[in-house]
C-alpha positions in Angstrom: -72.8 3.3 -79.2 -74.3 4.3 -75.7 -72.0 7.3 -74.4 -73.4 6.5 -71.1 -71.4 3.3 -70.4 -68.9 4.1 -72.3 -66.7 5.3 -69.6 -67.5 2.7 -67.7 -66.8 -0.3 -69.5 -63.8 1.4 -70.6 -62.3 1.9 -66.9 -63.2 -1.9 -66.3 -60.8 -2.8 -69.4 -58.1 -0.4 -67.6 -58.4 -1.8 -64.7 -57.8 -5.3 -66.1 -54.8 -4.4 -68.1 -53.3 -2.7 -64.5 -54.0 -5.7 -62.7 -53.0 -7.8 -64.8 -49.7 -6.1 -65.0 -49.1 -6.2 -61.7 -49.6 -10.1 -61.8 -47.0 -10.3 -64.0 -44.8 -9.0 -61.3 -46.3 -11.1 -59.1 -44.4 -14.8 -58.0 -46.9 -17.1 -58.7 -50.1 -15.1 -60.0 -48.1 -14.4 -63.5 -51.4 -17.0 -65.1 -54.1 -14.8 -63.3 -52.0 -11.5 -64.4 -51.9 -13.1 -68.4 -55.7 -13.5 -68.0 -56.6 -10.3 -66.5 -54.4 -8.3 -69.0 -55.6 -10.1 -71.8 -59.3 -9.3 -70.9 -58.7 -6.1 -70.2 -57.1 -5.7 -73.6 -59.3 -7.7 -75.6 -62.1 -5.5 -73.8 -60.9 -2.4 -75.2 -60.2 -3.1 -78.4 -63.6 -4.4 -78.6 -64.7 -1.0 -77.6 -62.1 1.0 -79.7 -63.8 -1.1 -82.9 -67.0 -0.4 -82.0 -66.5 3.4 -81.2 -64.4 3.6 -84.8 -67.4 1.8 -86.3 -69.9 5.0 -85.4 -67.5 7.3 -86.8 -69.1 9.9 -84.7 -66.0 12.0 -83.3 -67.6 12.8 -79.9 -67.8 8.9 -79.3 -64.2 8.5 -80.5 -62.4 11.1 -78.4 -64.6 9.8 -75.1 -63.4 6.6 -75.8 -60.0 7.9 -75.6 -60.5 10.9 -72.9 -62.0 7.8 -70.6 -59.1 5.3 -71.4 -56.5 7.9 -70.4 -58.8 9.5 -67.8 -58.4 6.0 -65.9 -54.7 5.1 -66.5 -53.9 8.7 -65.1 -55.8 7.5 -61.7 -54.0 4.2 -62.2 -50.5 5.9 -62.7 -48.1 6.0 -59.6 -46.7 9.0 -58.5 -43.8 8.3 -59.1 -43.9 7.9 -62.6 -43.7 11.7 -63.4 -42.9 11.3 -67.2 -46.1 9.2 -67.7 -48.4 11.3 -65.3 -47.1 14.6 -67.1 -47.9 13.3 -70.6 -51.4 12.2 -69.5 -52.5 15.4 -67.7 -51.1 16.8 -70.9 -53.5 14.5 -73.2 -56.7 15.0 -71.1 -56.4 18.6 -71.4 -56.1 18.5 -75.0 -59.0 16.6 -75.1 -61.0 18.7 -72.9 -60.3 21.7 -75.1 -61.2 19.6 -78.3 -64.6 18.8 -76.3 -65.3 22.2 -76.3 -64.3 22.4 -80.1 -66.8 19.9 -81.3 -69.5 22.0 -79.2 -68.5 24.9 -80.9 -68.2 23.4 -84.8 -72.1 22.5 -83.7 -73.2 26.1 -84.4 -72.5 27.0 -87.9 -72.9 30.7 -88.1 -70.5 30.7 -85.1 -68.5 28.3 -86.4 -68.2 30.4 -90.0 -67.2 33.2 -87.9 -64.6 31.3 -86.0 -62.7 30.4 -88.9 -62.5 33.7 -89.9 -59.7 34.1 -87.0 -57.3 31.3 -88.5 -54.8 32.0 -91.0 -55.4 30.0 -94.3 -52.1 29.5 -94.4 -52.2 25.5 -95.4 -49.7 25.1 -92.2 -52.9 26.1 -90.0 -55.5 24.0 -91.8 -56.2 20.6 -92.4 -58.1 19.6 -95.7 -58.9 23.3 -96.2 -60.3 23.8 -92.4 -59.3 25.5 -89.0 -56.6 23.4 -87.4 -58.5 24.1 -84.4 -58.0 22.5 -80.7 -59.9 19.2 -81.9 -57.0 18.6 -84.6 -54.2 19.7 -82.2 -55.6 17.4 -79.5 -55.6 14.5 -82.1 -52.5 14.8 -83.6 -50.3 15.6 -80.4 -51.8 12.4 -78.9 -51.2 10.3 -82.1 -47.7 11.1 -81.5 -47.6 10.2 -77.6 -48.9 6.8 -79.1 -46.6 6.0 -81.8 -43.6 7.1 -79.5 -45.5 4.2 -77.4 -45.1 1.6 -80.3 -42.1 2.8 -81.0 -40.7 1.3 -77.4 -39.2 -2.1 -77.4 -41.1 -5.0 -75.9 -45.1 -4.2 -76.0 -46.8 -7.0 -75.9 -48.2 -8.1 -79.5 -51.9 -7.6 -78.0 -51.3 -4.6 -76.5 -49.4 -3.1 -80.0 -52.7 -3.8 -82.0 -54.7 -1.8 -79.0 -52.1 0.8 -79.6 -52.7 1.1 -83.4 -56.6 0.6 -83.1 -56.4 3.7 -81.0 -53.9 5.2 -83.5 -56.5 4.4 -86.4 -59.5 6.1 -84.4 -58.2 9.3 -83.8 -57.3 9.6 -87.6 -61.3 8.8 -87.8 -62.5 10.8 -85.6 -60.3 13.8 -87.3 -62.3 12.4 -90.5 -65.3 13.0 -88.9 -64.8 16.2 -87.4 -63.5 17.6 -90.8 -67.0 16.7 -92.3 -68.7 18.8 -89.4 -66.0 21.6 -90.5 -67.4 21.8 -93.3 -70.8 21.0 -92.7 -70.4 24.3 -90.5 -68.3 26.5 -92.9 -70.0 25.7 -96.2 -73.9 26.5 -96.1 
């Protein structure tokens, strides 16, 4: 997967599901709003596959970081719940960003997990529950308290769980750099 348009392509599928929302609200564009929405969602699950499919966990958490990156810019200021949570994701995933730099250097790495309990509540298959895992698990649970909400379009659910199912990948793959890192 190119990194590079990544982002890109990703705020196009954004922008489509936003615009087509707001067609839905719109008297007499509610067709164009269907079609915008659904490209924009049929876009981004398209991407979503095809960043799951690399199982590279720097490709998976810029998919994500880029989806949210442009639904915070789309968010209205008014919606202070929504604006909250997504600040609150990105700078999860900025911290896990600098995680995955760090599991890249293995004698720094082995000494890093010296400084996390091996308590098993602190460790996920045996390695640090570090700032990569706490990103990926708080923002699993933003999206399944998303599903959980009545009414989400049946398209727009299996977006939901095809982001759901890549950060549970991307946790796969960053557990294999763990240990790539921690065991020589």
């Amino acid at each position: 997967m190119e990194l590079i348009g990544l982002a890109n392509e990703i705020a196009e599928a954004v922008m489509n599901i936003y615009s087509g929302r707001e067609g839905f609200a719109t008297r007499g564009k509610e067709r164009e709003g269907r079609i915008s929405y659904e490209t924009g969602i049929g876009e981004a699950s398209k991407i979503f596959k095809e960043a799951q499919a690399s199982v590279d966990p720097q490709s998976l958490i810029l998919t994500e970081y880029a989806f949210i990156s442009q639904e915070l810019a789309l968010c209205p200021e008014t919606d202070k719940y929504s604006l909250n949570s997504l600040t609150g994701a990105r700078q999860s995933f900025d911290d896990a960003f600098m995680a995955l730099q760090v599991v890249e250097d293995d004698a720094g790495y082995r000494q890093a997990d010296k400084t996390y309990p091996h308590n098993g509540n602190y460790r996920i298959s045996g390695f640090p529950k570090d700032a990569f895992h706490v990103a990926c698990m708080a923002h699993k649970t933003r999206l399944q308290n998303i599903l959980r909400s009545p009414g989400i379009d049946p398209i727009e659910k299996a977006l939901l769980e095809q982001r759901l199912a890549n950060l549970g990948t991307a946790q796969g793959g960053y557990v294999a750099k763990q240990e790539k890192s921690i065991i020589p």
